[in-house]
The first five atom37 places (N, CA, C, CB, O) and aatype in JSON, in Angstrom:
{
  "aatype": [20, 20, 20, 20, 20, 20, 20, 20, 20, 20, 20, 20, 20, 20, 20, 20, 20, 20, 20, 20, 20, 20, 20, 20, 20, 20, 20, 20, 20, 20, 20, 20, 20, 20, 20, 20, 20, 20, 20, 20, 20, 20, 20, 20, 20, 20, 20, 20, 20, 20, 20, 20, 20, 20, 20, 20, 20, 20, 20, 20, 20, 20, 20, 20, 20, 20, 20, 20, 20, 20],
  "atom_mask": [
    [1, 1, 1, 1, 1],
    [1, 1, 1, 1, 1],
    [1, 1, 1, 1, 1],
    [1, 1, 1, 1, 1],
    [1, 1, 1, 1, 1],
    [1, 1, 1, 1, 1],
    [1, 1, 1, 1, 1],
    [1, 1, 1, 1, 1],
    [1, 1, 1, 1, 1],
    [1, 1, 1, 1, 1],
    [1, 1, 1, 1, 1],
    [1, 1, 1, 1, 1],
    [1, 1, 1, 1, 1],
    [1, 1, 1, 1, 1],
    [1, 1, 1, 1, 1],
    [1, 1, 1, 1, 1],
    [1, 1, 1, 1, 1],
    [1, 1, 1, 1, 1],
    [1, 1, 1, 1, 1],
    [1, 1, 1, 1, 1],
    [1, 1, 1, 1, 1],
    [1, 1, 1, 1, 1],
    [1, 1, 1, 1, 1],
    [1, 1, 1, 1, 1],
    [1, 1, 1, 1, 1],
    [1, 1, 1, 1, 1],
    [1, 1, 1, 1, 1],
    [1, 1, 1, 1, 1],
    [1, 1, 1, 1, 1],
    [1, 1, 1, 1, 1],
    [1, 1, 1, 1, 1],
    [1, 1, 1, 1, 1],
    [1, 1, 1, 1, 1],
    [1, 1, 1, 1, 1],
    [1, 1, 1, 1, 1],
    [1, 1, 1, 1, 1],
    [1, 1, 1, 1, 1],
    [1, 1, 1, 1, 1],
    [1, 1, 1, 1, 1],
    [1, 1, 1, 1, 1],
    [1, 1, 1, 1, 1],
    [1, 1, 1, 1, 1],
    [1, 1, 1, 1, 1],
    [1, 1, 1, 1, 1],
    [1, 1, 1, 1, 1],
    [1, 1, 1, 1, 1],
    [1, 1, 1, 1, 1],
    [1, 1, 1, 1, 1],
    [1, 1, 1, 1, 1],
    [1, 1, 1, 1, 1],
    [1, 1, 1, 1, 1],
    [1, 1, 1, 1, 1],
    [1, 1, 1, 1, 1],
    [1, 1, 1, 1, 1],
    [1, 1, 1, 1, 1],
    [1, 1, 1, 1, 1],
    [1, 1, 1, 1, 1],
    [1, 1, 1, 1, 1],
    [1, 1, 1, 1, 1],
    [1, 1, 1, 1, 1],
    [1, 1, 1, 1, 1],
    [1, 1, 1, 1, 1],
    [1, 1, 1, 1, 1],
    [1, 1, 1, 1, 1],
    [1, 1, 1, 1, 1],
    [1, 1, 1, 1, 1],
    [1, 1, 1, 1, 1],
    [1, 1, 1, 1, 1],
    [1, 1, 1, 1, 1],
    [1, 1, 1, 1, 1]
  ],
  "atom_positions": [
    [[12.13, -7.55, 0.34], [11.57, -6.48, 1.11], [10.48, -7.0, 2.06], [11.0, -5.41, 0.18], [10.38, -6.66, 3.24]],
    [[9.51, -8.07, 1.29], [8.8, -8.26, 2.44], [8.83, -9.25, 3.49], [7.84, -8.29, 2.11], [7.98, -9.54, 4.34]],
    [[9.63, -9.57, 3.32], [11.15, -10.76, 4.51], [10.98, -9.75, 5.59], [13.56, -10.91, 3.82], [10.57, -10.12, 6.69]],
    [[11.24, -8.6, 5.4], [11.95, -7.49, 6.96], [11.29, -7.82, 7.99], [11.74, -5.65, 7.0], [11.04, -8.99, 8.29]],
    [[10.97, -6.89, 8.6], [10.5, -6.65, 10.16], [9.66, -6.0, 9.28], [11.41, -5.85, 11.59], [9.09, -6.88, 8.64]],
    [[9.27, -4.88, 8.91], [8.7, -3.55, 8.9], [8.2, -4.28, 8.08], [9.29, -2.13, 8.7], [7.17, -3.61, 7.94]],
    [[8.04, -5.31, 7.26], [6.6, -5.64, 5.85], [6.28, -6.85, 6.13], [7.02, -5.66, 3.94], [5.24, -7.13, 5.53]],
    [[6.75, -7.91, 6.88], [6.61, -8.92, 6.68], [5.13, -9.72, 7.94], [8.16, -9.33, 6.69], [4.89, -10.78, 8.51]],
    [[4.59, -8.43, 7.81], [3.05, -8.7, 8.24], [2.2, -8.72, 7.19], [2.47, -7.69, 9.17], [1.03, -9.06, 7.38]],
    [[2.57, -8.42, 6.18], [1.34, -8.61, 4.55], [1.8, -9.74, 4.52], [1.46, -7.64, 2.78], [0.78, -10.29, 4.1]],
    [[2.78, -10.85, 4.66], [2.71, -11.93, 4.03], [1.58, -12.74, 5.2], [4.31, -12.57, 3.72], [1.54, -12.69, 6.43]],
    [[0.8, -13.43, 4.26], [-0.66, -14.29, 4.92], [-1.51, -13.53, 5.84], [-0.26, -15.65, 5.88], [-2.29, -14.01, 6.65]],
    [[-1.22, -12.0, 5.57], [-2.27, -11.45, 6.63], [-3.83, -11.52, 6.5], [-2.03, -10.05, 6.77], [-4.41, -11.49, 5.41]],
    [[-4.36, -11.62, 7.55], [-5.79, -11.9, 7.5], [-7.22, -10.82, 7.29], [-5.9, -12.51, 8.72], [-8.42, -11.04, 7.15]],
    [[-6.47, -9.68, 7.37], [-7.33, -8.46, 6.89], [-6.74, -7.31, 6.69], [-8.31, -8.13, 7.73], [-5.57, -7.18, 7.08]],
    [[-7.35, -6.31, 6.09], [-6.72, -5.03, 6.21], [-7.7, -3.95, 5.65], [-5.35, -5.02, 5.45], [-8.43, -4.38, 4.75]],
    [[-7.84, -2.91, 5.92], [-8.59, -1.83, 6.23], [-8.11, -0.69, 5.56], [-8.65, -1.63, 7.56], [-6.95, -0.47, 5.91]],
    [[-8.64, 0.33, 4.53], [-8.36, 1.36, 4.66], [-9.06, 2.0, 4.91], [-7.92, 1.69, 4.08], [-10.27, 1.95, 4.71]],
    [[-8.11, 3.18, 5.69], [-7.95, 4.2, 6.77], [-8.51, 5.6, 6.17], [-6.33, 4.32, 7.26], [-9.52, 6.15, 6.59]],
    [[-7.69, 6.1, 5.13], [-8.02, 6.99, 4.25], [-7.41, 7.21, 2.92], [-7.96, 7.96, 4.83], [-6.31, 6.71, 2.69]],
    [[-7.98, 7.85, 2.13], [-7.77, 7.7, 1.14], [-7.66, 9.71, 0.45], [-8.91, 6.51, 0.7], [-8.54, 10.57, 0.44]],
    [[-6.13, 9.77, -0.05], [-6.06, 11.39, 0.15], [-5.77, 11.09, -1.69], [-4.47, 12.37, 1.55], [-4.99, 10.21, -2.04]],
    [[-6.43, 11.83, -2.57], [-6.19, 12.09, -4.19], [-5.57, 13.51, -4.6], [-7.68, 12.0, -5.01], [-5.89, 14.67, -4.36]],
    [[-4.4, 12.83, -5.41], [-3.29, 14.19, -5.29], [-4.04, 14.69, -7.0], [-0.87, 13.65, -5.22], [-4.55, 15.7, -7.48]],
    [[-3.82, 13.74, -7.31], [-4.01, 14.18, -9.04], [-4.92, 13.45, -9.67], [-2.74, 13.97, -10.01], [-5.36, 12.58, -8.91]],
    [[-5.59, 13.41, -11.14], [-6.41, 12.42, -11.46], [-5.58, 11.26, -11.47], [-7.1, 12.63, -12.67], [-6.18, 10.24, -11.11]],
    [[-4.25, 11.09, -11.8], [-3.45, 10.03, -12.09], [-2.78, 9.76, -10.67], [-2.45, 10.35, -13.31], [-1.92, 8.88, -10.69]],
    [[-3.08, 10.53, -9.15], [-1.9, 10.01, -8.27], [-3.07, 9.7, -7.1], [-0.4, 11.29, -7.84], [-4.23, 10.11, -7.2]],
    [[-2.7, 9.12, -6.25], [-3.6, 8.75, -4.81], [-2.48, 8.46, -3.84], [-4.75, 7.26, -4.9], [-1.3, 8.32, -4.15]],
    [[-3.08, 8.38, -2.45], [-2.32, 7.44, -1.59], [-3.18, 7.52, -0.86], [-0.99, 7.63, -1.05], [-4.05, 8.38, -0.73]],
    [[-2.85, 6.06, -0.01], [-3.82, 5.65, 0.65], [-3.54, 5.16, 2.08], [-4.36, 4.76, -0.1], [-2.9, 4.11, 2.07]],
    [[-3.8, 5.56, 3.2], [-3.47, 4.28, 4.84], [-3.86, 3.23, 5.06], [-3.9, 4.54, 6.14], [-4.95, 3.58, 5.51]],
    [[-3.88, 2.07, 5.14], [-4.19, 1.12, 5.2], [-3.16, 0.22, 6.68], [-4.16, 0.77, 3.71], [-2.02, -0.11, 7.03]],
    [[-4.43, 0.2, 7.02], [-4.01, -1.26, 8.63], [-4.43, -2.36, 8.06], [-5.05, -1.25, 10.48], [-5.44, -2.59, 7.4]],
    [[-3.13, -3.3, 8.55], [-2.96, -4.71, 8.36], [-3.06, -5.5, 9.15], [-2.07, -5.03, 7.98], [-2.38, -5.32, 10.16]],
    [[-3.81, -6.55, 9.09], [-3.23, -7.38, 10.37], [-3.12, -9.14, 10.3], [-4.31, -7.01, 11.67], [-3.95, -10.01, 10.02]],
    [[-1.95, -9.17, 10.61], [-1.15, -10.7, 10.31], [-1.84, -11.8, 10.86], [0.36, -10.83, 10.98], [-2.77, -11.65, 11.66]],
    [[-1.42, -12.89, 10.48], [-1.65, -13.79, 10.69], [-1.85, -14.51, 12.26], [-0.94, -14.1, 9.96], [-2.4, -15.57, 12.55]],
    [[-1.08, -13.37, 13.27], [-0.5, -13.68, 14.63], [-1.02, -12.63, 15.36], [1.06, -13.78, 14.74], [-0.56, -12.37, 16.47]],
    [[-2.18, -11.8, 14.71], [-3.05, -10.36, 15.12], [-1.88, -9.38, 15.22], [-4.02, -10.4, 16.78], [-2.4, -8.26, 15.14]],
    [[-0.99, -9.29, 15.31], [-0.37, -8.13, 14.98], [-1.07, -7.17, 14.0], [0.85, -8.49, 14.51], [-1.79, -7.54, 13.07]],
    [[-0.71, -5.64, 14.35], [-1.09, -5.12, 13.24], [-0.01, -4.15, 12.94], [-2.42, -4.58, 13.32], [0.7, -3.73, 13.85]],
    [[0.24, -3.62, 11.21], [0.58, -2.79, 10.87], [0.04, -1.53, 10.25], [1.12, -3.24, 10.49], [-0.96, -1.82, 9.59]],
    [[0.28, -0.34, 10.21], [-0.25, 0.94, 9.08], [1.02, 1.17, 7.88], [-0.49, 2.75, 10.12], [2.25, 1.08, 7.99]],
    [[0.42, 1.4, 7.06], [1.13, 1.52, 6.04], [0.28, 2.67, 4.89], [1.38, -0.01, 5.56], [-0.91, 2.72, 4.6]],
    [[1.53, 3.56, 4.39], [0.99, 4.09, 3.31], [1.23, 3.91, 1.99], [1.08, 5.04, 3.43], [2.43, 3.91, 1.72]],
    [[0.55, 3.76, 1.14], [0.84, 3.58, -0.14], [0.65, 4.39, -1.31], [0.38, 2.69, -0.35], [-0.41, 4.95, -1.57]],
    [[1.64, 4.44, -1.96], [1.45, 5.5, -3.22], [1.5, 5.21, -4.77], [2.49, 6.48, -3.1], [2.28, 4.75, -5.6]],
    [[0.38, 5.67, -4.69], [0.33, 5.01, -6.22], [-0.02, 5.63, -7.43], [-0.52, 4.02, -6.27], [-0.97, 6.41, -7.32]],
    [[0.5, 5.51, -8.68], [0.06, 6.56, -10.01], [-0.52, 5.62, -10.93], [1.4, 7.45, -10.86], [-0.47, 4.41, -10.71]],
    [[-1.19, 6.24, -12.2], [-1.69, 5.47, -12.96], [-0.99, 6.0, -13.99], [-3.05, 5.36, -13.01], [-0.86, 7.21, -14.16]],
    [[-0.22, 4.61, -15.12], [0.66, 5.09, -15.86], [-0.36, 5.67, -17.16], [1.84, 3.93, -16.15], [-1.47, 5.26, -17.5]],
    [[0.39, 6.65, -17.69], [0.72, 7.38, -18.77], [0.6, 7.16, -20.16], [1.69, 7.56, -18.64], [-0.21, 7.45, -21.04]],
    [[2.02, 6.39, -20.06], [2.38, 5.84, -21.26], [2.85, 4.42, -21.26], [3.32, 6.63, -21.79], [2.77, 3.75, -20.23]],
    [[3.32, 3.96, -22.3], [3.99, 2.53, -22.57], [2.96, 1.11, -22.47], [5.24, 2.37, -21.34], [1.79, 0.77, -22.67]],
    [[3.94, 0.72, -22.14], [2.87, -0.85, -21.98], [1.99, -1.17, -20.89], [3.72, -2.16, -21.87], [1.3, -2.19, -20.77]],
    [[2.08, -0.27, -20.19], [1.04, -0.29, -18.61], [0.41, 1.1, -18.83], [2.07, -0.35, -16.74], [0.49, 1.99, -17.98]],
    [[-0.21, 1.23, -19.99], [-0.58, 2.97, -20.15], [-2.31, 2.66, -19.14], [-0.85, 3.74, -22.61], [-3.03, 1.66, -19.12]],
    [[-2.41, 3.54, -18.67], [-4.16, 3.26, -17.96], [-3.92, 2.27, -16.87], [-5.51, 2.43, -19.19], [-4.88, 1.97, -16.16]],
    [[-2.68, 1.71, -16.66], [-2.51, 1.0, -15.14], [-1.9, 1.24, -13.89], [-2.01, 0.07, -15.23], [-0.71, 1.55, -13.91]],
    [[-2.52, 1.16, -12.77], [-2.39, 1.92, -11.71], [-1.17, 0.96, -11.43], [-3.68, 2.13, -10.66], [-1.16, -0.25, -11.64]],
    [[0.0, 1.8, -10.84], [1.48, 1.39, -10.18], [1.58, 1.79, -8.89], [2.74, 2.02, -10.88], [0.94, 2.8, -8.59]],
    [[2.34, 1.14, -7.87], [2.43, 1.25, -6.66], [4.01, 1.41, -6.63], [1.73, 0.12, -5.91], [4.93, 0.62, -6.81]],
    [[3.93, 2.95, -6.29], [5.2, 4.0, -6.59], [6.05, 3.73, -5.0], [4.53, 6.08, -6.91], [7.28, 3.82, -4.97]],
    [[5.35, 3.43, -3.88], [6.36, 3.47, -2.81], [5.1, 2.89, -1.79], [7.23, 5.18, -2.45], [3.9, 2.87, -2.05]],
    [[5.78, 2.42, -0.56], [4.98, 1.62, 0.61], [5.69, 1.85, 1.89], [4.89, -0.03, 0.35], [6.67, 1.16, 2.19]],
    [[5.16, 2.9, 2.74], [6.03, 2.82, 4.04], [5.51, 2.73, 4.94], [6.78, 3.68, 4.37], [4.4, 3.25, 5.06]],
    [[6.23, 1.86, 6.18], [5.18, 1.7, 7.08], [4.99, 2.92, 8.16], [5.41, 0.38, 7.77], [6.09, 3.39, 8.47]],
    [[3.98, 3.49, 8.76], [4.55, 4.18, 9.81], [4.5, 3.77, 10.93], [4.2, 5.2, 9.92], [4.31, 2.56, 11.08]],
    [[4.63, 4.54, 11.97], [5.51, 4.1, 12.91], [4.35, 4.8, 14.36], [7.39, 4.85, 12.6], [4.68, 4.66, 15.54]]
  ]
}
């Protein structure tokens, strides 16, 4: 995934910023975040993330999906 076009500015990027930060639930967030590569390009991206529940990652935050926009 992060080979593509659309992600392959997180690999060695040199900073990144978040933008905002919106809290759905105690357990859910997402967040905007600008990236910017190695070659100043930049990307935005959102990320979504929960904090698990149960099991063996109980109390650890997971990163449920990542898209870039556009």
């Amino acid at each position: 995934m992060l080979e593509g076009r659309a992600y392959n500015v997180m690999i060695g990027h040199v900073k990144s910023e978040v933008l905002s930060t919106i809290t759905i639930s105690e357990n859910r967030f997402q967040q905007r975040i600008v990236i910017e590569g190695a070659t100043g390009n930049k990307a935005t991206f959102q990320w979504s993330l929960s904090r698990q529940e149960e099991g063996p990652f109980e109390s650890c935050w997971m990163t449920d999906a990542v898209r870039r926009d556009e």
